[in-house]
DOBADO-550620 format. One line per 3 residues: their letters; for each residue z, y, x of N, C-alpha, C. Coordinates in Angstrom, 3 decimals, always signed. Last residue first. Layout:
N
A = Z,Y,X,Z,Y,X,Z,Y,X | ...
***
This chain:
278
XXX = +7.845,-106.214,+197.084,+9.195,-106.434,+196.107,+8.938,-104.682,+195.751 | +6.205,-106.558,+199.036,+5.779,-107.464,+198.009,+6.834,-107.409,+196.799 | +6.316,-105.075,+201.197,+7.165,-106.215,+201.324,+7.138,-107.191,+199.926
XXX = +4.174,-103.416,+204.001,+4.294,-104.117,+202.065,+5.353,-105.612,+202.259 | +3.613,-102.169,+205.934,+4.622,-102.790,+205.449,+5.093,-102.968,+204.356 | +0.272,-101.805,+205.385,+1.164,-101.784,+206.297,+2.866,-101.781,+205.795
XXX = -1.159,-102.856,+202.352,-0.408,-101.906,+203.439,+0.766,-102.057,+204.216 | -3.567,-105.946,+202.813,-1.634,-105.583,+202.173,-1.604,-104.342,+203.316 | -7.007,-105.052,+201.834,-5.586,-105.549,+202.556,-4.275,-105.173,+202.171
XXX = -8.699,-105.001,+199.111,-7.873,-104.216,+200.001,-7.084,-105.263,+200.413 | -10.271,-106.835,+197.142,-10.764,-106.075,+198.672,-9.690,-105.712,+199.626 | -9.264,-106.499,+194.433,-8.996,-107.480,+195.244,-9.586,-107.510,+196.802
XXX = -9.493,-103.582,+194.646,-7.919,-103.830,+194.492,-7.569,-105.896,+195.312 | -12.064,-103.053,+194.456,-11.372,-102.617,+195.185,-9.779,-102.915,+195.275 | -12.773,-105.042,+191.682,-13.250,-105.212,+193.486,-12.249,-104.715,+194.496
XXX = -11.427,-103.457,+189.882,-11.084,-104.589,+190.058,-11.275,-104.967,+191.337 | -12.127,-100.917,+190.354,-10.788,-101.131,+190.277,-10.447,-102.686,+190.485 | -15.063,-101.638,+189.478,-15.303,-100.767,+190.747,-13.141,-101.356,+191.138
XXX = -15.384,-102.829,+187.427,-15.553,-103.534,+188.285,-15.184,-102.879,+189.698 | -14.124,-101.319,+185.489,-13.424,-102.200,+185.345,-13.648,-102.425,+186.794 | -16.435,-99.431,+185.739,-14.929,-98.647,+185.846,-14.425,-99.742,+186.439
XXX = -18.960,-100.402,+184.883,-18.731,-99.842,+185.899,-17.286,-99.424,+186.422 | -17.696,-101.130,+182.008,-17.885,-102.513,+183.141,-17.930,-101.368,+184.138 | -15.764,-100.895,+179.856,-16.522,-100.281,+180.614,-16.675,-100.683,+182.150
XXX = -14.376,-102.957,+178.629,-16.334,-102.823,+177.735,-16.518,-101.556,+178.915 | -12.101,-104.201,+178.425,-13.090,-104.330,+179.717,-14.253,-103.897,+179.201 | -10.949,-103.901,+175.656,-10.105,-103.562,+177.030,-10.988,-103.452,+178.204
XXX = -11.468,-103.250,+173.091,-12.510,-103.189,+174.218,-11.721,-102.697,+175.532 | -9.364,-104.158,+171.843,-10.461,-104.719,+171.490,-11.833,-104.246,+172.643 | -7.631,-101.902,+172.510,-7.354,-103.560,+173.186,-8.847,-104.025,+172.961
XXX = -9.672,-98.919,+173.674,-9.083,-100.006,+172.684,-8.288,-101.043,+173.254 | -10.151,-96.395,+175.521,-9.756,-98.088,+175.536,-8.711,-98.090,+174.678 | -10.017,-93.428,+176.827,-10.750,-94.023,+175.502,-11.049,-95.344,+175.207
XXX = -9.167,-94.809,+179.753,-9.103,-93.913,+179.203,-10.340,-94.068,+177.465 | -7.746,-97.211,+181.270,-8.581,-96.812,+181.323,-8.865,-95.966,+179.960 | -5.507,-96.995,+184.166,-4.704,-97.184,+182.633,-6.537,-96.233,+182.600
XXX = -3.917,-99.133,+186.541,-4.584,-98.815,+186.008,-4.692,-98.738,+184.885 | -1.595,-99.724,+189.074,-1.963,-99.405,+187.485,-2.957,-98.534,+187.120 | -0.344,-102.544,+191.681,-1.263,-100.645,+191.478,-1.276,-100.754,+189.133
XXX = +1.110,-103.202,+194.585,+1.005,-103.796,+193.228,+0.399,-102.057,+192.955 | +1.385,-102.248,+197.219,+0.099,-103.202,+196.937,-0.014,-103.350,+195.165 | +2.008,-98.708,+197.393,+2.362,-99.823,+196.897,+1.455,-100.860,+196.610
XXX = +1.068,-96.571,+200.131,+1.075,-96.696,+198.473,+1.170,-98.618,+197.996 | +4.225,-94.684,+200.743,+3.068,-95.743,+201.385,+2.897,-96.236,+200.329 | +5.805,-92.617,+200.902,+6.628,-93.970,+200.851,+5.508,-94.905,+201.101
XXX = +4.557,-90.313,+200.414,+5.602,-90.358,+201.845,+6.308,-91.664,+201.948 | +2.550,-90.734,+198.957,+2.470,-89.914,+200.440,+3.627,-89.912,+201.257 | +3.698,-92.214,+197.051,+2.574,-92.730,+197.809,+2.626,-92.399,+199.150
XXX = +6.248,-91.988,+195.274,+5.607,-90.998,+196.008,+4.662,-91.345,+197.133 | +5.848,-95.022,+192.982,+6.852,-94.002,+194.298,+6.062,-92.761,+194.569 | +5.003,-97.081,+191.055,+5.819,-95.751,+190.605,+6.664,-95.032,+191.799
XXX = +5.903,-100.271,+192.367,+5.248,-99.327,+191.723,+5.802,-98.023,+191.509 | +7.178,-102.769,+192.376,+7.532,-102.235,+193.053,+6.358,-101.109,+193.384 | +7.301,-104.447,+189.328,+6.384,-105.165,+190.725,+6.364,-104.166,+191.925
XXX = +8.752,-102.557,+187.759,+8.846,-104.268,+188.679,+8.292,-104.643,+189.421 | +6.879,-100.109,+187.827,+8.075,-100.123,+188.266,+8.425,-102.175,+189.391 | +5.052,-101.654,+186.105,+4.737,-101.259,+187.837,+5.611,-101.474,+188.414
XXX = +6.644,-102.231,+183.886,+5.419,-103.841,+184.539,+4.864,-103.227,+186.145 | +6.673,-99.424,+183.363,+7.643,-100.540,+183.392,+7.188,-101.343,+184.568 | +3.940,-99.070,+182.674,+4.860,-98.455,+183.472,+5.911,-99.090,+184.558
XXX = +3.839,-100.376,+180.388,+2.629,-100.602,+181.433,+3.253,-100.111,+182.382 | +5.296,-99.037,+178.890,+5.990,-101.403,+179.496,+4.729,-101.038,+180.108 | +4.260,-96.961,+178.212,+5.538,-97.017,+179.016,+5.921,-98.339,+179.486
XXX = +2.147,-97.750,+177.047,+1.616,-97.342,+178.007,+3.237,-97.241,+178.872 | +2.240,-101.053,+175.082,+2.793,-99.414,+174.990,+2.477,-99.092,+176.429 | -0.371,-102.523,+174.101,+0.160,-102.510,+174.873,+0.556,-100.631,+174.986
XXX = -3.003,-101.737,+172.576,-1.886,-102.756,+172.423,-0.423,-102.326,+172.937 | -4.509,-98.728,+173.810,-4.319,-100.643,+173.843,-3.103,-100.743,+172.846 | -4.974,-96.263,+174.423,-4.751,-96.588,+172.979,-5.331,-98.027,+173.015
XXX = -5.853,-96.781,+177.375,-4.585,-95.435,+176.704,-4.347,-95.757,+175.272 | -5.788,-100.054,+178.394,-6.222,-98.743,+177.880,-5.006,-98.024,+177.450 | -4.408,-101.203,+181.726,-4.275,-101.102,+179.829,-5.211,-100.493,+179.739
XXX = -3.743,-103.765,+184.437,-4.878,-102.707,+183.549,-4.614,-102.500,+181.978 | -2.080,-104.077,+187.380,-1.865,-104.055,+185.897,-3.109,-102.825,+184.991 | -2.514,-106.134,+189.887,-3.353,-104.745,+189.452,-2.355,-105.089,+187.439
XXX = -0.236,-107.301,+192.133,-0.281,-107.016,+191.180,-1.203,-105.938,+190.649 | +0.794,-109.847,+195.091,+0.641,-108.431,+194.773,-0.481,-107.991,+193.320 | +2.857,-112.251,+194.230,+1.363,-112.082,+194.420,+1.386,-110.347,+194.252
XXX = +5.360,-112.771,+193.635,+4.766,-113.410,+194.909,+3.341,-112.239,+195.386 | +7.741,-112.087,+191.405,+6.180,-112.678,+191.420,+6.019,-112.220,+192.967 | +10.352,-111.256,+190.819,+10.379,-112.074,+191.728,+8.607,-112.922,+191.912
XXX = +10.362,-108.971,+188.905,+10.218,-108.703,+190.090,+9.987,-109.766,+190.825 | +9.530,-111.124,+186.841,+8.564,-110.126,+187.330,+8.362,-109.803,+188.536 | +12.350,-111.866,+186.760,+11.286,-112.542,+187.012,+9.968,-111.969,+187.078
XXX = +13.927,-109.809,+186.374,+13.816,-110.365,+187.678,+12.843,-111.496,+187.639 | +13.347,-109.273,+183.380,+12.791,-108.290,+184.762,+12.758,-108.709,+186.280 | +12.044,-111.718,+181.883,+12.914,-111.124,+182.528,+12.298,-110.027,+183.839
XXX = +9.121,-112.629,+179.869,+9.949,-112.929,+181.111,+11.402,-111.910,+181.655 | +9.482,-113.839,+176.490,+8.816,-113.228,+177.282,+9.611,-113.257,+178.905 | +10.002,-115.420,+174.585,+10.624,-114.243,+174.895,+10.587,-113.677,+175.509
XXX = +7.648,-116.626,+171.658,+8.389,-116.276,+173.019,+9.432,-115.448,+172.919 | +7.288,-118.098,+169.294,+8.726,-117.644,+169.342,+8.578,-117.556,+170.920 | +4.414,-117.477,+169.205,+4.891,-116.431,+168.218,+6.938,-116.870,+168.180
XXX = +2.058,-118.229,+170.938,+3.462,-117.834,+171.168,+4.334,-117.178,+170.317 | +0.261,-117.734,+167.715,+0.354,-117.475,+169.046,+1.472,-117.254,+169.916 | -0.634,-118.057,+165.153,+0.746,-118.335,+165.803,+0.681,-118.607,+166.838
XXX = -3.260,-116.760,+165.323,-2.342,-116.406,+164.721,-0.838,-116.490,+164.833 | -4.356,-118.982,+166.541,-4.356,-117.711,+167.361,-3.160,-117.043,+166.509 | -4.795,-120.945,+164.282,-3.438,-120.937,+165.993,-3.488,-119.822,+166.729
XXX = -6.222,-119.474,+162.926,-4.769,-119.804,+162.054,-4.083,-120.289,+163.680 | -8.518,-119.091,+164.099,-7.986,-118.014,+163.706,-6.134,-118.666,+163.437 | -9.128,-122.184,+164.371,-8.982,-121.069,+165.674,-7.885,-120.065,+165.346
XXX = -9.366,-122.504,+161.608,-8.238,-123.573,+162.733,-7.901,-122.792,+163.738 | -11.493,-121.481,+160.813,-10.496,-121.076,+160.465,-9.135,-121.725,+161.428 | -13.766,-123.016,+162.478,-13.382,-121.065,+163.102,-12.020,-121.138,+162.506
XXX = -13.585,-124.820,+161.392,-13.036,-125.235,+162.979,-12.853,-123.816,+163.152 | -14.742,-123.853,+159.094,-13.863,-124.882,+158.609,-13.052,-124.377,+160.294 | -17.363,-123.288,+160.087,-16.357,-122.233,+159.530,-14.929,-122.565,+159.642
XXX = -18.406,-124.844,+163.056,-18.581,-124.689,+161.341,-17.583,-123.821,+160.806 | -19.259,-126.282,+165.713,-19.944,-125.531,+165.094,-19.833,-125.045,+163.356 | -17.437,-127.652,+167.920,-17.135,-127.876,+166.358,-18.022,-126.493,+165.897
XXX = -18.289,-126.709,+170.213,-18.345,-128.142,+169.975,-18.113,-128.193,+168.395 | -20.311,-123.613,+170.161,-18.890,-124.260,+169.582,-19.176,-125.864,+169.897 | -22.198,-122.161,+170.342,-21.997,-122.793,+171.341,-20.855,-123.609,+171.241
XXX = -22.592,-120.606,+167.710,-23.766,-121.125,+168.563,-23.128,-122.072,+169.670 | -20.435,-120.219,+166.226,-21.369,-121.376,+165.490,-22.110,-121.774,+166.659 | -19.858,-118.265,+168.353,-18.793,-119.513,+168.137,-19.363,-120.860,+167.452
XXX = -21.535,-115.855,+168.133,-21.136,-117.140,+169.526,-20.076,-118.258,+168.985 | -20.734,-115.495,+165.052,-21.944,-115.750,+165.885,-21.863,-116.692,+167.147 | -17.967,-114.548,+165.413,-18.466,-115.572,+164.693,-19.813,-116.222,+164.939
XXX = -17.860,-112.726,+167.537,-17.931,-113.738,+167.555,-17.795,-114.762,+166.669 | -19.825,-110.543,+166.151,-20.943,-111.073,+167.116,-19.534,-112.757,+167.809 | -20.027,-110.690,+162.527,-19.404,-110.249,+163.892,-20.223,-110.907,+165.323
XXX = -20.735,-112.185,+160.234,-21.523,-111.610,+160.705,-20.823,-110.729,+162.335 | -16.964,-112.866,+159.705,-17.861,-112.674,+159.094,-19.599,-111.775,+159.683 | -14.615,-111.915,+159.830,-15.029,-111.794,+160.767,-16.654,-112.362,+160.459
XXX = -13.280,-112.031,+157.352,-13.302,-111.151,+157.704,-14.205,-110.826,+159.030 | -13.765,-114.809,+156.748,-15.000,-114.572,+155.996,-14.984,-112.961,+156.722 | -12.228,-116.275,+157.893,-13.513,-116.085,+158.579,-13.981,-115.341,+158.016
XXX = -9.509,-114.167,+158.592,-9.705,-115.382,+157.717,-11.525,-114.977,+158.586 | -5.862,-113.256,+159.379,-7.174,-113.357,+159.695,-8.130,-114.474,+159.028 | -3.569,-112.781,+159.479,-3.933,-112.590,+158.356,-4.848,-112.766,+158.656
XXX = -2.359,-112.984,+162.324,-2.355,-113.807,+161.775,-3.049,-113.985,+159.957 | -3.726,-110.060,+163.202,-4.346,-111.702,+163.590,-4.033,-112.979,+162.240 | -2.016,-108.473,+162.141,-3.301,-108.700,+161.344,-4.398,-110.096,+162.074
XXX = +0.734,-109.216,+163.306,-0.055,-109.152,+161.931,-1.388,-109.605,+161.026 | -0.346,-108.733,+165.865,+0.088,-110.180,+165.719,-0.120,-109.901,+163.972 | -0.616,-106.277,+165.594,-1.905,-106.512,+166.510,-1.949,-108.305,+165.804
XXX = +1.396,-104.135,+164.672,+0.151,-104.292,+164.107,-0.411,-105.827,+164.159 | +2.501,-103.434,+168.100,+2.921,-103.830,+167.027,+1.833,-104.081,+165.687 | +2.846,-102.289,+171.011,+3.025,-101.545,+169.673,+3.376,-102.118,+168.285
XXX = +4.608,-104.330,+173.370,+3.579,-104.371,+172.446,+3.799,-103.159,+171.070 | +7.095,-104.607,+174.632,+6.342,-104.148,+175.545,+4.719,-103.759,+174.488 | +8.743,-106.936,+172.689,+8.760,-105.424,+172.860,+7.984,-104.459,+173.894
XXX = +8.004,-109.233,+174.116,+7.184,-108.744,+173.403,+7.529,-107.260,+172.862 | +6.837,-108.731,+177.620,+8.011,-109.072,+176.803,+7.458,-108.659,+175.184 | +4.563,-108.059,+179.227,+5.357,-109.381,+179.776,+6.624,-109.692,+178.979
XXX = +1.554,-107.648,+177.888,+2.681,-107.134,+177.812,+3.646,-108.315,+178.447 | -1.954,-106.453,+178.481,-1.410,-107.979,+177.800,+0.684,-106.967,+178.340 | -4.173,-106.207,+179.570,-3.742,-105.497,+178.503,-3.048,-107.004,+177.376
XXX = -4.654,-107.836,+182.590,-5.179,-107.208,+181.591,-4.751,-106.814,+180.339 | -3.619,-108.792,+185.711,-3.059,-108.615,+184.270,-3.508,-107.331,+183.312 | -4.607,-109.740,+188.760,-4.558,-109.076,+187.455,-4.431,-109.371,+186.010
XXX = -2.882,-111.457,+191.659,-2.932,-111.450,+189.847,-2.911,-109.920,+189.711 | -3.758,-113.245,+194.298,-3.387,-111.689,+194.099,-3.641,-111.945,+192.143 | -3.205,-116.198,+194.581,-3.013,-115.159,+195.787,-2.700,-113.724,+195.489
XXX = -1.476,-118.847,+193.171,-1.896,-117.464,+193.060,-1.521,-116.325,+194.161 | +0.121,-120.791,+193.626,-1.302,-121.033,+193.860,-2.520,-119.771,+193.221 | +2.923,-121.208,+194.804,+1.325,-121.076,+195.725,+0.164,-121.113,+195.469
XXX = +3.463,-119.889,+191.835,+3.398,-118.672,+193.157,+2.474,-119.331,+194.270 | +3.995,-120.494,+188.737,+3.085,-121.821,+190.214,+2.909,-120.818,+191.154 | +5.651,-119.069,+187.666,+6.051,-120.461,+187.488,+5.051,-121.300,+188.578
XXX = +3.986,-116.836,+187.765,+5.409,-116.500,+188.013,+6.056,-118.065,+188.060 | +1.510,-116.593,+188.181,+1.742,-116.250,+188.769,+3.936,-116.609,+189.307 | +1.310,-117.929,+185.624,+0.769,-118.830,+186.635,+1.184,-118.599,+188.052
XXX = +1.947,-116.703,+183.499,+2.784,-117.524,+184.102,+2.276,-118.008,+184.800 | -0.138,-114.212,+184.065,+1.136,-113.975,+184.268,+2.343,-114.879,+184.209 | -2.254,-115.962,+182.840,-2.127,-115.739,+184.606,-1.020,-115.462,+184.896
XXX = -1.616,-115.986,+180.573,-1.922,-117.090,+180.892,-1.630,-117.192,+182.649 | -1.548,-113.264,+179.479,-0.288,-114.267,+179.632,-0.461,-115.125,+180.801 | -4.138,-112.868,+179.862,-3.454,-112.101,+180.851,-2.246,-113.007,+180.887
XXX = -5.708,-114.704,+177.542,-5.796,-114.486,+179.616,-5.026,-114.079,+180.248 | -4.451,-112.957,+175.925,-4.288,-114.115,+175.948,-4.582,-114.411,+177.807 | -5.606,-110.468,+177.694,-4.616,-110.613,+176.355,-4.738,-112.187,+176.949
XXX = -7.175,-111.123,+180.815,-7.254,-110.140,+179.814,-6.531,-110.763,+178.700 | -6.915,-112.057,+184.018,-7.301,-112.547,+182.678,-6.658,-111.034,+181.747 | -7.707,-113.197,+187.449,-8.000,-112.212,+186.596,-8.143,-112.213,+184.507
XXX = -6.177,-114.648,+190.222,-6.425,-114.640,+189.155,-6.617,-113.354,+188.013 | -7.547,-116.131,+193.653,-7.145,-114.549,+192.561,-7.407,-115.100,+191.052 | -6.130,-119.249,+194.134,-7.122,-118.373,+193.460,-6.619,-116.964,+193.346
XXX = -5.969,-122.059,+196.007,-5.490,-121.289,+195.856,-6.440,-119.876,+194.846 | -7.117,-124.988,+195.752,-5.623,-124.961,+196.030,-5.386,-123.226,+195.145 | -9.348,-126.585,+193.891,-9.089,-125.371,+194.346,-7.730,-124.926,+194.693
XXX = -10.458,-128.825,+192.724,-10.169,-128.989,+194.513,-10.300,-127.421,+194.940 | -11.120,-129.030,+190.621,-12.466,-128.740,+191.180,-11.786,-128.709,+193.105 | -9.237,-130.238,+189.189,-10.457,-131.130,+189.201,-11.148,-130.396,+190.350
XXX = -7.433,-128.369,+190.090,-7.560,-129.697,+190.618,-8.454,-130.692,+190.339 | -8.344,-126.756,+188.163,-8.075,-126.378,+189.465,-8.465,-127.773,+190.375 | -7.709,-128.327,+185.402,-9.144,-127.636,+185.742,-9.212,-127.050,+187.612
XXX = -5.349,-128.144,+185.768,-5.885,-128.816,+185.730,-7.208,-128.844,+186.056 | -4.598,-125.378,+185.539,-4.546,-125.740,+186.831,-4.731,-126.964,+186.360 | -5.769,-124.742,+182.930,-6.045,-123.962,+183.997,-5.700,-124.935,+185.322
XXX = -3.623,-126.270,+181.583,-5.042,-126.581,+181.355,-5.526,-126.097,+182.627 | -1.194,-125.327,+181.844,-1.137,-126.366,+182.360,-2.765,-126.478,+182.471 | -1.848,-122.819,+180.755,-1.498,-122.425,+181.826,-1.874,-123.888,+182.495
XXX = -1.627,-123.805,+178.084,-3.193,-123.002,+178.462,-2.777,-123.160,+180.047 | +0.930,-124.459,+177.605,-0.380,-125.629,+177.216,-1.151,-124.943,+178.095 | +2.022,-121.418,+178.281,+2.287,-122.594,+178.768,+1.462,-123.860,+178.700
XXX = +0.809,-120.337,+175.527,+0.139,-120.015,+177.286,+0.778,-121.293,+178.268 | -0.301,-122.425,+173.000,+1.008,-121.050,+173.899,+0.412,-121.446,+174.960 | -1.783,-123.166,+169.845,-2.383,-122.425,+171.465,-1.017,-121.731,+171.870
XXX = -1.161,-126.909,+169.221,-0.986,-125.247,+168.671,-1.590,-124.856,+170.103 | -3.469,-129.727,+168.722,-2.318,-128.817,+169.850,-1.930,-127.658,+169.844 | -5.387,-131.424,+168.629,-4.139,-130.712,+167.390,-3.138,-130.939,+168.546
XXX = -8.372,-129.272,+170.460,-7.391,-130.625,+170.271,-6.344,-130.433,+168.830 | -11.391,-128.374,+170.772,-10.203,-128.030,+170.218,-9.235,-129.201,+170.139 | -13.816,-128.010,+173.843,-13.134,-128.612,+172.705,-11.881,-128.175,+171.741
XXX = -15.617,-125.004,+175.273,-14.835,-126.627,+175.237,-14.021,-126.630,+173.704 | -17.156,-123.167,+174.654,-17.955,-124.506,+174.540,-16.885,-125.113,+174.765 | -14.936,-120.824,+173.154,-16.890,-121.115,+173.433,-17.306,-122.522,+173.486
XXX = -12.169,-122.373,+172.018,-13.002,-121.510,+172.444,-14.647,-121.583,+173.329 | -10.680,-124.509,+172.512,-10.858,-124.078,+171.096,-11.515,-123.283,+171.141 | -8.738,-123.922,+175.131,-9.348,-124.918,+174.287,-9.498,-124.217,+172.592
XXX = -11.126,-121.559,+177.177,-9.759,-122.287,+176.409,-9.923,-122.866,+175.673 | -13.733,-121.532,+179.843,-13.343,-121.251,+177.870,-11.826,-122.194,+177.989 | -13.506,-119.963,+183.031,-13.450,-121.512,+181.842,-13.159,-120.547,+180.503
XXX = -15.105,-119.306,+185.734,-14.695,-119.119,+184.860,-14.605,-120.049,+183.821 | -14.766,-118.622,+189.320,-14.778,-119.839,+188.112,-14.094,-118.904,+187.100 | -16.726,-116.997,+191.889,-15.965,-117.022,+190.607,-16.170,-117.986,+189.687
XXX = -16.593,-116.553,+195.424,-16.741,-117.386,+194.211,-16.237,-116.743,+193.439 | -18.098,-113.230,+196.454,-16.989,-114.023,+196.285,-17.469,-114.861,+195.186 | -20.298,-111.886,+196.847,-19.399,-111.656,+197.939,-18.672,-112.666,+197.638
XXX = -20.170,-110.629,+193.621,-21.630,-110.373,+194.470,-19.929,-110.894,+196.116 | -19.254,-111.402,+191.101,-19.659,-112.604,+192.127,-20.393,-112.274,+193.411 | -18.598,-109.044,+189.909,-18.007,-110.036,+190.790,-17.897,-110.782,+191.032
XXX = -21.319,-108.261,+189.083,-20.702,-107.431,+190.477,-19.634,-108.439,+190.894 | -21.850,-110.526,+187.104,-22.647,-110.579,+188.446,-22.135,-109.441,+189.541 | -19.882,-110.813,+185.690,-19.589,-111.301,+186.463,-20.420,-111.010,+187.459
XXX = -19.481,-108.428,+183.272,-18.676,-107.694,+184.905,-19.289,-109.002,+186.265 | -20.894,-109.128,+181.403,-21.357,-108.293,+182.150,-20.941,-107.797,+183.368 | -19.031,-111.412,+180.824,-20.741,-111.530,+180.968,-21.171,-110.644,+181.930
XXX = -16.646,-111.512,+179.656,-16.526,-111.158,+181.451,-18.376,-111.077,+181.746 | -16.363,-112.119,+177.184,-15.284,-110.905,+177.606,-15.658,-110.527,+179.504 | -18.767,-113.642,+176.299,-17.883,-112.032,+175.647,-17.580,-111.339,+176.053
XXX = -18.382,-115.571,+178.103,-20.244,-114.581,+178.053,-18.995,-113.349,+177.512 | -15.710,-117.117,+177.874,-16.458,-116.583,+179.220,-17.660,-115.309,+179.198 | -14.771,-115.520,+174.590,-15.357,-116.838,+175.451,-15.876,-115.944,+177.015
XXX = -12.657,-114.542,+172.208,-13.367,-114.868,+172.649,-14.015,-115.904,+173.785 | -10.037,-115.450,+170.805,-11.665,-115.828,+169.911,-12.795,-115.149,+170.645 | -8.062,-114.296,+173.324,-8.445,-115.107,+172.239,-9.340,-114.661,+171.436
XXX = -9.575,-113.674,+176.738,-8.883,-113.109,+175.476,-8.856,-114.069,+174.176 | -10.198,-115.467,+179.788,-10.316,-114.635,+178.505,-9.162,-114.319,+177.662 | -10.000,-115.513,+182.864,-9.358,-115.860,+181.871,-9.508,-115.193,+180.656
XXX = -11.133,-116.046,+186.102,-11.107,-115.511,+184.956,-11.000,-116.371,+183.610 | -10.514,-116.614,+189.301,-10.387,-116.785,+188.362,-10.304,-116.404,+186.909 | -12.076,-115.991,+192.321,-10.966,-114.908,+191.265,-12.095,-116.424,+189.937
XXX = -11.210,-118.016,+195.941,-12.457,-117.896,+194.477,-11.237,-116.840,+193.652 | -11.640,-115.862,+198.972,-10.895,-116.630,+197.908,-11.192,-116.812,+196.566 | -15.052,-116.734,+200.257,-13.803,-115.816,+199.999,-12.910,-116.417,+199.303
XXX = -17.457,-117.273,+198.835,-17.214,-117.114,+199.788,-15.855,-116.346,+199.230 | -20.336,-117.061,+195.746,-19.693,-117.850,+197.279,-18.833,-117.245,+197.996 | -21.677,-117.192,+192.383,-21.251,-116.649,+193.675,-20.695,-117.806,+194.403
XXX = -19.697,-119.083,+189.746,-20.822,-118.130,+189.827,-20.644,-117.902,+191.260 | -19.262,-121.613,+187.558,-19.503,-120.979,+188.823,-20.190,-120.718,+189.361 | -17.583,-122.013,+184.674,-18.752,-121.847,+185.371,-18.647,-121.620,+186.557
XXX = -16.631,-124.859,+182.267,-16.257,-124.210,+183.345,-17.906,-123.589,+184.080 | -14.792,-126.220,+179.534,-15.917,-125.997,+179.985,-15.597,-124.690,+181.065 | -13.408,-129.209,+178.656,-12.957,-127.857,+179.605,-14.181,-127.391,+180.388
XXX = -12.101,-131.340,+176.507,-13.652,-131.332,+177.880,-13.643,-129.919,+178.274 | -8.832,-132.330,+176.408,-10.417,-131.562,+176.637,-11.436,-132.052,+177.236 | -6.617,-134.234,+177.293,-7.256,-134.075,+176.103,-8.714,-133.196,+175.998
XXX = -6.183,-132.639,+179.903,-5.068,-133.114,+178.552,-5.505,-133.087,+177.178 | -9.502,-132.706,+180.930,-8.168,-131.818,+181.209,-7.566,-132.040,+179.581 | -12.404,-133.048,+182.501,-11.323,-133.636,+181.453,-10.022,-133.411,+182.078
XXX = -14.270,-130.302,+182.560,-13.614,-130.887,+183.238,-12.365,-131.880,+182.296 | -17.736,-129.801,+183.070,-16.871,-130.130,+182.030,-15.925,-130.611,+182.607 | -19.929,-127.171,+184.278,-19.911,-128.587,+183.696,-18.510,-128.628,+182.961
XXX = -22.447,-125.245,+186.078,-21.597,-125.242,+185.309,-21.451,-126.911,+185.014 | -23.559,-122.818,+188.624,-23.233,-123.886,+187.915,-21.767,-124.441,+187.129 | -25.445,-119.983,+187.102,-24.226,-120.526,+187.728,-24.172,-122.048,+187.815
XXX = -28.182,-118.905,+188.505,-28.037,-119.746,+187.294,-26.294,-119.842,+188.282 | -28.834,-115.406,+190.269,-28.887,-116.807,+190.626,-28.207,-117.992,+189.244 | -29.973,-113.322,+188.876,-28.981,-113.354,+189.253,-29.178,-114.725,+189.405
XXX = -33.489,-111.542,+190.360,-32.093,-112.234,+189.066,-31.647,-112.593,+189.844 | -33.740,-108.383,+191.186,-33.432,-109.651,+191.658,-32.891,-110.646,+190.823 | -35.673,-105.828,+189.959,-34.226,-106.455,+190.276,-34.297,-107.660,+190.551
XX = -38.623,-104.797,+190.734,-37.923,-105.537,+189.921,-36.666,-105.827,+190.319 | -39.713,-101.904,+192.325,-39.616,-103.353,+192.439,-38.655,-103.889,+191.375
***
């Protein structure tokens, strides 16, 4: 018998500080998970293939950032703080108090202040191959972003999605992208350890083994969120790590059966029996 398609999401536009803030929704029921991309890519890129397992059971909204797939670009540099405000704008258009949030690099910031500066309105946060200080990062990665030009990206599949679904469809608007991605939070300082420890929301942290991201601040980023014990005799900790094996940054989520099975099961599980969230 044929597979079942996947039901059309619905989708539209939310005016948010200047944007038109393009948004989808996929699935029903449960607490909606929020997804957050990576920079220069878009909702289809970085989550296409994971959304239909996670929508099977639960809403999911997903939005482009500004300057990305279909919503708009403003003259507004890109820091997660702007992005963060966008997000819960976009919330309150749609009359969503509370969300799992799920975002990858840029995404991941994005959730990781959402989690730590708006606590009621994040139930459980994953943080995708993204670092909470910037010494937590190998290094390279901000470099060669910021050296980035179109012509390098050039025939790529997102130069491609970007002419196709772009409000500003033209090289000229790709280079604008590349050149604010480039100065990307580029004077954070990222959060404090007690501000980590002091996040609300119980915690999946996902790297690859050869990410971005040093596998010891993946460590770390457990440790804080009250990680790294002897399971069997201390009870295994709601905050968890996941570290996926032959993963790039560049293909932090490309193994969708893995991603989805860790992701589901992490937002599935109940709080263990005396989880104190610290």
């Amino acid at each position: 018998m044929p597979e079942p398609m996947t039901p059309a999401p619905v989708t539209g536009y939310a005016p948010v500080n200047g944007l038109q803030m393009y948004y989808e929704l996929h699935g029903s029921g449960g607490t909606p998970l929020l997804l957050l991309h990576g920079g220069l890519f878009d909702i289809e890129q970085q989550f296409g293939a994971l959304i239909p397992g996670l929508s099977a059971g639960r809403r999911v909204i997903a939005t482009d950032f500004q300057g990305h797939g279909r919503t708009n670009d403003i003259d507004r540099p890109l820091k997660t703080r702007d992005l963060a405000a966008d997000v819960i704008g976009l919330l309150e258009h749609l009359e969503v108090p509370k969300v799992d949030v799920f975002g990858f690099s840029v995404g991941g910031a994005v959730a990781l202040h959402l989690a730590v500066k708006h606590p009621d309105l994040v139930r459980k946060l994953i943080v995708s191959s993204v670092s909470f200080r910037p010494d937590g990062d190998r290094g390279g990665n901000a470099e060669e972003v910021a050296a980035m030009t179109v012509d390098m990206i050039a025939g790529t599949p997102m130069e491609q999605r970007y002419l196709a679904v772009s409000p500003h469809p033209d090289r000229e608007h790709l280079q604008g992208l590349l050149d604010k991605l480039g100065g990307y939070d580029a004077d954070t300082v990222g959060w404090s350890d007690g501000e980590i420890r002091s996040i609300a929301a119980p915690t999946l942290i996902t790297v690859g083994d050869c990410d971005m991201v040093k596998l010891e601040h993946a460590v770390r980023f457990l440790q804080l969120r009250g990680g790294d014990v002897n399971g069997d005799f201390d009870g295994v900790p709601e905050s968890q790590l996941a570290v996926f094996p032959g993963t790039t940054h560049f293909f932090g989520l490309s193994r969708t059966g893995l991603v989805q099975d860790v992701v589901t099961t992490f937002l599935d599980s109940p709080p263990p029996s005396g989880w104190s969230g610290r």
